[in-house]
Structures are given as C-alpha cells and as structure tokens.
C-alpha positions as CSV (number, residue, x, y, z in Angstrom):
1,X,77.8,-32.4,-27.1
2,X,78.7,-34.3,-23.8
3,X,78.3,-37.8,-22.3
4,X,79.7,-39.3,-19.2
5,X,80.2,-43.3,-19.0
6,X,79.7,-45.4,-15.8
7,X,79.9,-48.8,-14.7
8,X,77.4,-48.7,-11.7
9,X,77.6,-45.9,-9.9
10,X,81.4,-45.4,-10.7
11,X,81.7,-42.6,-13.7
12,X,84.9,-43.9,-16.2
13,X,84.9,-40.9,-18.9
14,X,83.8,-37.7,-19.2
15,X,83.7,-36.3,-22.2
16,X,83.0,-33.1,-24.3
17,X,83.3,-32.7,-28.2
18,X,83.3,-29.8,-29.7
19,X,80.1,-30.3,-31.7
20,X,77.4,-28.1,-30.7
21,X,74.6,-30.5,-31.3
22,X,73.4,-32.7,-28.2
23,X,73.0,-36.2,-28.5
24,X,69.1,-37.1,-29.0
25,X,69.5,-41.1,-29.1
26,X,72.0,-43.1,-27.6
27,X,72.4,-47.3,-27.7
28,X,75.5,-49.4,-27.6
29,X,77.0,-52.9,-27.7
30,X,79.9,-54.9,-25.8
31,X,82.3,-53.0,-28.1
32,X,81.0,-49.9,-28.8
33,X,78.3,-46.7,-28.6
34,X,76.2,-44.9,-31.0
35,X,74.8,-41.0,-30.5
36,X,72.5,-39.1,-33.3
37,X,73.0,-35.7,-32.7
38,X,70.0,-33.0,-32.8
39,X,70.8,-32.1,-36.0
40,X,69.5,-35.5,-36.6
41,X,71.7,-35.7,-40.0
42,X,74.8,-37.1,-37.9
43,X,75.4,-40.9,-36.6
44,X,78.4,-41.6,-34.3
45,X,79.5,-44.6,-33.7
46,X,82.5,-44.6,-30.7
47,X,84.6,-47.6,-29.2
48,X,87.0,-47.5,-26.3
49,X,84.8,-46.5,-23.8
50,X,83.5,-43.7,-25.4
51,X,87.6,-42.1,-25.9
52,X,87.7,-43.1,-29.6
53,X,85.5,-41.8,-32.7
54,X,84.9,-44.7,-34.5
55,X,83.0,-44.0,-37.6
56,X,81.1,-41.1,-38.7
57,X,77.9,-41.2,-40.9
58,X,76.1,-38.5,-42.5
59,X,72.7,-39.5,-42.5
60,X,69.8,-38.5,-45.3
61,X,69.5,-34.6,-44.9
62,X,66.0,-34.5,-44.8
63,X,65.6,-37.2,-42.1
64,X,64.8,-36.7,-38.9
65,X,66.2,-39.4,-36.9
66,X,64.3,-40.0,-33.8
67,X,65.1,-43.9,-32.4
68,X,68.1,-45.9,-32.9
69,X,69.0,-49.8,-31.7
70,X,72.3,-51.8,-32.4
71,X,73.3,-55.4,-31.8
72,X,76.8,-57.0,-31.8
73,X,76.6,-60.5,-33.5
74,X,78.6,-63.5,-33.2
75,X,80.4,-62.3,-36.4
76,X,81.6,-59.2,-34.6
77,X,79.9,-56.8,-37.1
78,X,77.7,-53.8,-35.5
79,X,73.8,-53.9,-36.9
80,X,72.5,-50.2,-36.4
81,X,69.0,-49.5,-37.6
82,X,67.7,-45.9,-37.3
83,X,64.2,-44.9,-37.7
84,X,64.1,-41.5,-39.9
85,X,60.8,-39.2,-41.2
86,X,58.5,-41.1,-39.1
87,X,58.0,-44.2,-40.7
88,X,61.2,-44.9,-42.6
89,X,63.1,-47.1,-41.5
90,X,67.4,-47.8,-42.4
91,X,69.3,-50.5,-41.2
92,X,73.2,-50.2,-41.6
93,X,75.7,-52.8,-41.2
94,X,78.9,-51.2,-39.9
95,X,82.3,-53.1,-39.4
96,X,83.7,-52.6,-35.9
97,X,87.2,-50.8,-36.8
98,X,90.3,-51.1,-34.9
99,X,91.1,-47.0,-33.9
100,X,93.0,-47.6,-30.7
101,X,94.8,-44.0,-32.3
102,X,90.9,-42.3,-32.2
103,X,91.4,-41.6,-35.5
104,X,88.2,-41.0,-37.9
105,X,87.8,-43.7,-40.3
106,X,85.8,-41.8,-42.8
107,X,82.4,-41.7,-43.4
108,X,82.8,-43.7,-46.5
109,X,82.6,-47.0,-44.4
110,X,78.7,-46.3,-44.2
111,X,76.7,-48.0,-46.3
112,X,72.4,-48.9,-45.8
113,X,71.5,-52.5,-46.4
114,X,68.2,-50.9,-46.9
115,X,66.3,-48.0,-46.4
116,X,62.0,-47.3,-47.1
117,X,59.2,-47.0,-45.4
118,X,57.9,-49.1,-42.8
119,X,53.9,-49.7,-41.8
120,X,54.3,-49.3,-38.4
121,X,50.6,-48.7,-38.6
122,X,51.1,-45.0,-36.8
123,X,51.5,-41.6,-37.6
124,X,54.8,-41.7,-35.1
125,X,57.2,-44.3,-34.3
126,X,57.8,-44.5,-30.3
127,X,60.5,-47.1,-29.9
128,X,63.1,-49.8,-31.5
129,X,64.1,-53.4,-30.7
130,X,66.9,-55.4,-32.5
131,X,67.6,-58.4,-32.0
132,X,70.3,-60.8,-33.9
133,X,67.4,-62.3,-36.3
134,X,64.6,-59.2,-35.9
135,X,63.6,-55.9,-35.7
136,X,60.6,-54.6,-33.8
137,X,59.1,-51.5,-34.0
138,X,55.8,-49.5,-31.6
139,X,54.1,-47.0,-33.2
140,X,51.5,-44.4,-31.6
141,X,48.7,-46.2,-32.7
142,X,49.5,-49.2,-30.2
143,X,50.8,-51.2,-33.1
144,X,54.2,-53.8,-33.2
145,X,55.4,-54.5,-36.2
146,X,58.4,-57.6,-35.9
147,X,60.5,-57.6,-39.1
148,X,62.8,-60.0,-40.1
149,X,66.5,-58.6,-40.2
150,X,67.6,-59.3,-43.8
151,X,70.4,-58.0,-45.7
152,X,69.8,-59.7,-48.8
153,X,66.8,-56.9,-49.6
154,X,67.6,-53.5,-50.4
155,X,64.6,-52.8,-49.4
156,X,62.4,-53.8,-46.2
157,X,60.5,-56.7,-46.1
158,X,56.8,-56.9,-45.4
159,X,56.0,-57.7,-41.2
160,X,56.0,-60.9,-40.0
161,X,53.7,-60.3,-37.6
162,X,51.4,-56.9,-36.5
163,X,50.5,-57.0,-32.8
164,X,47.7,-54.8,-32.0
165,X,48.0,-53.4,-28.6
166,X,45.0,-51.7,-28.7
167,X,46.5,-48.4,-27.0
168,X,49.6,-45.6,-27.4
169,X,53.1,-47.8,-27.1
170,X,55.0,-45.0,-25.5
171,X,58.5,-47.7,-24.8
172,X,60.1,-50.7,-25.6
173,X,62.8,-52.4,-24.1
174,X,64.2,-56.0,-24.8
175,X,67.1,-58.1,-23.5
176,X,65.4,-60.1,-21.2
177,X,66.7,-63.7,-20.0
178,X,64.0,-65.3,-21.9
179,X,64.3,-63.1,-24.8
180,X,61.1,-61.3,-24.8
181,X,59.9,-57.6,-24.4
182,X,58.1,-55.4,-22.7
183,X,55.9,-52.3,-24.1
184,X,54.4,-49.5,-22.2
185,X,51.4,-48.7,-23.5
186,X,49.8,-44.7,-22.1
187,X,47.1,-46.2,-19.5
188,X,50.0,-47.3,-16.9
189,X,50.3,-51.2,-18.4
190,X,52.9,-53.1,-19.2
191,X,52.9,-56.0,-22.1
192,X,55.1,-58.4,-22.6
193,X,55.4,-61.1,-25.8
194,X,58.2,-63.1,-27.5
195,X,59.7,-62.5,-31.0
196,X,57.0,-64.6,-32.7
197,X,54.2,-61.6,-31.5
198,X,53.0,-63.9,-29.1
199,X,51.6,-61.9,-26.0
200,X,52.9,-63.8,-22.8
201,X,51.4,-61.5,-20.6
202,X,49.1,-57.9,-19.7
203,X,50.3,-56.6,-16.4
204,X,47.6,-53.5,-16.0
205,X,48.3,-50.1,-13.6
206,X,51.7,-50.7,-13.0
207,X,51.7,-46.5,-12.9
208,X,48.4,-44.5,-12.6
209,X,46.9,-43.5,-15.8
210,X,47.3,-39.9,-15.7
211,X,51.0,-40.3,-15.1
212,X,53.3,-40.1,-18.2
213,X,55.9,-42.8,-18.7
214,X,59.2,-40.8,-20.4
215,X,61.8,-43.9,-20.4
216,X,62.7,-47.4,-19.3
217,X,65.1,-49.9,-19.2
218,X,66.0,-53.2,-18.0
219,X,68.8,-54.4,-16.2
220,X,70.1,-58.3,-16.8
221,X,72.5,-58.2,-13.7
222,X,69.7,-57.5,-11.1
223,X,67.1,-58.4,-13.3
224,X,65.0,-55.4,-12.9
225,X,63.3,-52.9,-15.2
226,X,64.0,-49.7,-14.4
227,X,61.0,-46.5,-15.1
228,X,60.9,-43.2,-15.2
229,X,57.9,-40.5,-15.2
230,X,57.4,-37.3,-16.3
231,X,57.1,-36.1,-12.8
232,X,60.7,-37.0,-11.8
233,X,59.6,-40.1,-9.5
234,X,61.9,-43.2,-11.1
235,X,60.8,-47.0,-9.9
236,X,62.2,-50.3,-10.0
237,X,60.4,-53.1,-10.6
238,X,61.2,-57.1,-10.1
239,X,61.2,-57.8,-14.1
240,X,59.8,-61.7,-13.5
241,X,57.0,-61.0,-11.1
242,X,56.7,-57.2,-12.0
243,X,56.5,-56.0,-8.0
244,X,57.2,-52.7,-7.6
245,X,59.8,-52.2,-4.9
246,X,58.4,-48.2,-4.8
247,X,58.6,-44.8,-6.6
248,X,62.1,-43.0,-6.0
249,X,64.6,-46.1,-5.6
250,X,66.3,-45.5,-9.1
C-alpha cells in the first residue's frame, strides 16, 4: 500500500506501509486523508501530510466498501461516510486527533452515527457527495438521492429529494464556487443541479458515447474539471462554460 502527495506538480511525500492491501478509495480534507484498503474492511484516516496514521477503523467484515467522501466543518470534526454492500450506507463522525508523534490512536475512537440501507434506486452505487448539511448519492440506474446529514438518527433518514437522470451516473464531483454538482451520466453528458435537486443545466456530448468516462474532478484554483477515459486520453474543461480546451492536456 503506497501513495505519493503533491502540491501541483511538486511531489511532498512518498510513502509505503507495510500493508499489503492497495488503497481502493481515497478523499481528504484541509487537515487530513482517508484510504480503504482492498480488503475493504479497513478505513484509514492520516494527518500531517500523509506522515502520521491518525485513526484506524475496522469496518463491518462483510462490507464491501466501494466509495468514500469526508468534509471538515467549522467545528473542526471530520464527517466520513462510506458506502458498503451496495446500498448501505455509514456515516462516521471522527474527531481530528492531535498525533504530531504518528502514533495510532486506536480504533476505539470509531463510532457510526448511523449505518442501513439506502434507496439509491440502483443495483450499484457509482459515486458520493458530502457536503456540510447533505449527502448525495448516484446509483446505476441514473438516480440522485440528496440526504440530509443528521446525527441525531441512528438510522438514515428518508431522501429529500430523488433526481431521475434518466441514464447510468457513472461520477460525481462537487465543490464548485456556487456549490453545485456535476454527474456524468454513460452517453458522454454532463448534469449539473444544486443541493435542493434542482437541475441547473444538461450539457449533452461532452465525450462520444462509446467512450467510457473512468474519473473526474474539479479544480477550484483554475476552475476547471478535469476527465479521464478509459482509453488513457485525459481533458480539461472550463467548469463555468464547459469548453473543452482538448483531449490529452491533463
């Protein structure tokens, strides 16, 4: 299990633990980095750069963890939610810990708000959003579900609102300046809609149809989302306007 840290093109760590698993899902904060492993019982949690093992979970044995988001809020605390055995769904409120010496902290620190199944309203859940007040989730079937992030339920909550996309949600990314999100859906287009559900706009063919879309993500500084096929080719497109500046300039 490896993984390198860069700030721009400049690489500030490389490291390799002696855990034999690879890292399947990775997400992080201002403070801090989470990794699953592909065991996909394991959740790390590292600060520091990526030089100090924070917090160590072991997560439901029979889950599969495929998807994992975080958020730091204004209270400092990390929000994790992982998306296990398809359509269940755990969210997990983890203190950030001060282990300047890289100590472990336990696993004991772990503890799931909640944890059930989801209606995603598919077979297979494709992607996951959070957010400081919700959680959104894309399933195969073209479906969002947005959920209110609510730690005063042990369990989840029913959906605020299902948006029916009407094809495959392959990726999700959020962050952007006016705090909406962009799906890609498997016929090459690109939605974008607000917390609420509301669709803002349907930008169609952004990649030909026959071309699979394998990850994206969007960069505040330059304002740009960033996406990758599965024939290698990578492009960058202008996130307001959504014009491609050409394949290959990744």
């Amino acid at each position: 299990m490896a993984f390198d840290v860069y700030s721009g093109s400049e690489r500030l760590l490389s490291s390799d633990y002696s855990h034999s698993s690879p890292i399947t899902a990775l997400c992080c904060t201002r403070s801090a980095f989470v990794s699953t492993s592909a065991d996909s019982t394991n959740l790390w949690s590292w600060g520091n750069g990526g030089k100090n093992l924070l917090l160590r979970c072991q997560l439901d044995p029979e889950g599969v963890v495929r998807h994992i988001a975080c958020v730091q809020l204004r209270d400092q605390n990390v929000l994790i939610a992982t998306e296990s055995n398809q359509e269940n769904l755990m969210l997990w409120k983890i203190p950030l810990l001060d282990a300047e010496d890289g100590s472990d902290t336990g696993e004991d620190v772990y503890e799931a708000c909640w944890r059930g199944a989801v209606a995603s309203g598919g077979s297979q859940t494709n992607g996951l959003c959070l957010t400081e007040e919700k959680i959104i989730v894309i399933s195969d079937s073209g479906q969002v579900a947005i959920y209110k992030l609510d730690f005063t339920s042990r369990r989840p909550v029913d959906p605020t609102k299902l948006v029916q996309l009407g094809r495959s949600a392959t990726c999700l990314v959020g962050g952007l300046p006016t705090g909406t999100f962009l799906v890609a859906t498997d016929d090459g287009s690109l939605t974008e809609f607000d917390e609420e559900g509301r669709v803002l706009e349907l930008r169609r063919q952004v990649w030909k149809y026959n071309e699979s879309l394998t990850n994206m993500c969007y960069d505040a500084e330059q304002n740009v989302l960033v996406y990758a096929l599965a024939n290698g080719v990578v492009s960058v497109l202008g996130a307001a306007n959504v014009d491609e500046t050409g394949p290959g300039n990744g």
